[in-house]
C-alpha positions as CSV (number, residue, x, y, z in Angstrom):
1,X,0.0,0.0,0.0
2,X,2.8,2.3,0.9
3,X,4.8,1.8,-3.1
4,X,1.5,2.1,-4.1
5,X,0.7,5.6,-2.6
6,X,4.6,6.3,-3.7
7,X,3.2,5.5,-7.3
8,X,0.1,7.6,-7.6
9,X,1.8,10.5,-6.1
10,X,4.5,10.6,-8.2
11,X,2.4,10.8,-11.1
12,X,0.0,13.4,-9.9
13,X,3.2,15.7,-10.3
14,X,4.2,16.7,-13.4
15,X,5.1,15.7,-16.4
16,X,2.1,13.1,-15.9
17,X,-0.3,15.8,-14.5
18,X,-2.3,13.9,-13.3
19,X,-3.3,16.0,-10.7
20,X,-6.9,14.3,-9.5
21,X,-5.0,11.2,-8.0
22,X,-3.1,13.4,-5.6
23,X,-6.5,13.1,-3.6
24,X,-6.5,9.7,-3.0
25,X,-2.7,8.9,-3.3
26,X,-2.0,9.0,0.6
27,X,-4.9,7.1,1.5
28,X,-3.5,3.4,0.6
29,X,-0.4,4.6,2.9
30,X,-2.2,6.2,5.3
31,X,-4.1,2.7,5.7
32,X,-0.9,1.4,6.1
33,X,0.4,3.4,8.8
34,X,-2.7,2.9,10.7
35,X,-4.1,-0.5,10.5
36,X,-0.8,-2.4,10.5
37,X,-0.3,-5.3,12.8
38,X,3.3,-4.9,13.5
39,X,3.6,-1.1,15.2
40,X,7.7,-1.5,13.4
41,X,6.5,-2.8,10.6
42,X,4.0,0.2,9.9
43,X,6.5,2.3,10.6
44,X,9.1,1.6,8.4
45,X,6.8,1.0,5.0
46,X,5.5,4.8,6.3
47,X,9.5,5.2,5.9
48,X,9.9,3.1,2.1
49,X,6.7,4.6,1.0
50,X,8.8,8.0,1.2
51,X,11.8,6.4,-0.1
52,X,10.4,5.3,-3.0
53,X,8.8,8.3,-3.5
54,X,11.7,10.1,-3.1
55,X,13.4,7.6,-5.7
56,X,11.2,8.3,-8.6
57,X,11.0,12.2,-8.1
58,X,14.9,12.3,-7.4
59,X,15.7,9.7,-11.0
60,X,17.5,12.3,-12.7
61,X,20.0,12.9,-9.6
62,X,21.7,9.4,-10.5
63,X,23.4,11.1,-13.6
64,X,25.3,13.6,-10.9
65,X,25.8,12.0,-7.4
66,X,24.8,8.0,-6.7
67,X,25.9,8.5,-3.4
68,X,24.0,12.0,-2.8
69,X,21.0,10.4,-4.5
70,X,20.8,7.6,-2.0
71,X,21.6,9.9,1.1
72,X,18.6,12.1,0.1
73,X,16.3,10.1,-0.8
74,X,16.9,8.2,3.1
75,X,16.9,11.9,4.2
76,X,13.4,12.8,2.7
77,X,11.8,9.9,3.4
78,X,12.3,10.6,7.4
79,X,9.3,13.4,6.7
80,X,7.1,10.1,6.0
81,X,8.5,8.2,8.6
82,X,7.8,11.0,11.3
83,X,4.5,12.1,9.5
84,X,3.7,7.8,10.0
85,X,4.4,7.8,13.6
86,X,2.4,10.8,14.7
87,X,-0.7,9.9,12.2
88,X,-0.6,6.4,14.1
89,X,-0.6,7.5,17.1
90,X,-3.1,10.0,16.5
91,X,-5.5,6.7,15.3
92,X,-4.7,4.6,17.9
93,X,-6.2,7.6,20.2
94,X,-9.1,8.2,18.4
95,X,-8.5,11.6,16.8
96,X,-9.8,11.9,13.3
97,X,-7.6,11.8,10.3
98,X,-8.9,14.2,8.2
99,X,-7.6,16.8,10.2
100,X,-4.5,15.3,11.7
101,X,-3.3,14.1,8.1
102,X,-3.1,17.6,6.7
103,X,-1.5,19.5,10.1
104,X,1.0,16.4,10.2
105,X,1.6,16.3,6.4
106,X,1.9,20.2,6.2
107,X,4.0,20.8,9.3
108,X,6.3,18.0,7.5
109,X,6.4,20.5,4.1
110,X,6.9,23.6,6.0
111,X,9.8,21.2,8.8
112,X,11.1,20.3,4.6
113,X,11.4,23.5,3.3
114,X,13.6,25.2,6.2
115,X,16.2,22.6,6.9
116,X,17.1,18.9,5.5
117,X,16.8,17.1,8.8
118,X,19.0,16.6,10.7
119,X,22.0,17.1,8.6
120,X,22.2,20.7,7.7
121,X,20.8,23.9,9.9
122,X,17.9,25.8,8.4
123,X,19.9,29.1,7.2
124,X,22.1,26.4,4.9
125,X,19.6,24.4,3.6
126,X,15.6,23.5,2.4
127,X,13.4,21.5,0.1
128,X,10.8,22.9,-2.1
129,X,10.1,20.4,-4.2
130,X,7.1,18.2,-4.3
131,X,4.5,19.7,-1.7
132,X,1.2,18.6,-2.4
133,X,-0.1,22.0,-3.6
134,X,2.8,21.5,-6.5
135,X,0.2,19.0,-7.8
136,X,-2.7,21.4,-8.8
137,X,-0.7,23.8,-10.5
138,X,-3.2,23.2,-13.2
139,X,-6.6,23.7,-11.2
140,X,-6.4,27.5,-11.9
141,X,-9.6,27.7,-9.7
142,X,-8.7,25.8,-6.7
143,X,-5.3,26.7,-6.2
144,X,-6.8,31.4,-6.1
145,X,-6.8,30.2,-2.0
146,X,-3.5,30.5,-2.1
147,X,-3.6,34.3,-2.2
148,X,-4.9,34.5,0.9
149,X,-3.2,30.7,2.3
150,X,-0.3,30.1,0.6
151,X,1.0,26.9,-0.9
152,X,0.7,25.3,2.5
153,X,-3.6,26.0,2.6
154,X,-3.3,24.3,-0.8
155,X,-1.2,21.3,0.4
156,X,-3.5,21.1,3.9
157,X,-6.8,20.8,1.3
158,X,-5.7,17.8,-0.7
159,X,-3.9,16.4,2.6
160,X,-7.7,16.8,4.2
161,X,-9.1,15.1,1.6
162,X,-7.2,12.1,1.8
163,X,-8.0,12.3,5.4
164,X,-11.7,12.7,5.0
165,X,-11.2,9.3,2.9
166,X,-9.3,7.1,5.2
167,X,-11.5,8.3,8.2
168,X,-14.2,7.2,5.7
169,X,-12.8,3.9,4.6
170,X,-11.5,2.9,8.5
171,X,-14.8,3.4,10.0
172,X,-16.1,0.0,8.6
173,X,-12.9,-2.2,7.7
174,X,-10.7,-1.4,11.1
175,X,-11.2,-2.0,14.5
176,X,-9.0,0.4,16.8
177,X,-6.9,-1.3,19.6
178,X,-3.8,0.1,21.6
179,X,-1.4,-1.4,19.3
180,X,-3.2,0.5,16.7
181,X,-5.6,-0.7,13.6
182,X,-6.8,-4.4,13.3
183,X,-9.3,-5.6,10.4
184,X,-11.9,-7.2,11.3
């Protein structure tokens, strides 16, 4: 589920365009990071879903620096990893993903853009690339809100709606247990 949200992300962004799968591209991950048995196995495919991400966004940096790609692409996928941890344990205590996704998955953008965690300090380094909001750069109509909120409001309005979807998918396939999600 993770690869797979790594997949339809990565071509929501251009050259593919297809923008209308960046709103359901987090959910098979997000259903990952919360109804996963294994608390460490959640948690690292929340980590390879951004890796592989990463990889396929990243492609071209092969031709310049193997090693740089590599270390980067681990680096970048931490955001998924922290953004898995936090949006499972906001599941396992009942707060609703529609709105925790986008704070989480925003927060990670903004955390992205200031500083490549943990290596460099935030006045040497940042990461613009890929936020959500990137995605609708066609959706002339949607994207006017972010006159008044920025990328970010953008980025937290796709974010919700995968949200609003999981929420709406976990209701009747998971039951919620202190170790997190369990099908029933």
């Amino acid at each position: 589920l993770a690869v797979l949200s790594s997949v339809l992300l990565s071509i929501s962004f251009s050259p593919f365009d297809n923008w209308y799968l960046a709103y359901i591209a987090l959910v098979p991950w997000g259903l990952a990071v919360i109804g996963g048995h294994d608390k460490k196995w959640a948690i690292l495919w929340a980590w390879l879903g951004g890796v592989v991400f990463w990889a396929i966004g990243l492609y071209w940096l092969t031709w310049i620096t193997l090693a740089g790609y590599f270390l980067l692409i681990a680096l970048l996928g931490v955001y998924w990893l922290i953004a898995g941890v936090v949006i499972r344990q906001a599941f396992r205590r009942r707060w609703s993903i529609w709105i925790t996704l986008p704070v989480i998955w925003v927060a990670m953008e903004y955390a992205r853009a200031f500083m490549l965690w943990p290596v460099l300090p935030a006045r040497l380094s940042g990461f613009t690339w890929f936020f959500l909001a990137h995605s609708q750069y066609k959706c002339i109509r949607l994207i006017q809100i972010a006159d008044i909120t920025g990328q970010y409001g953008v980025s937290f309005f796709v974010a919700m709606v995968n949200g609003a979807i999981i929420d709406a998918l976990v209701q009747p396939l998971f039951v919620k247990t202190s170790q997190g999600g369990r099908i029933t």
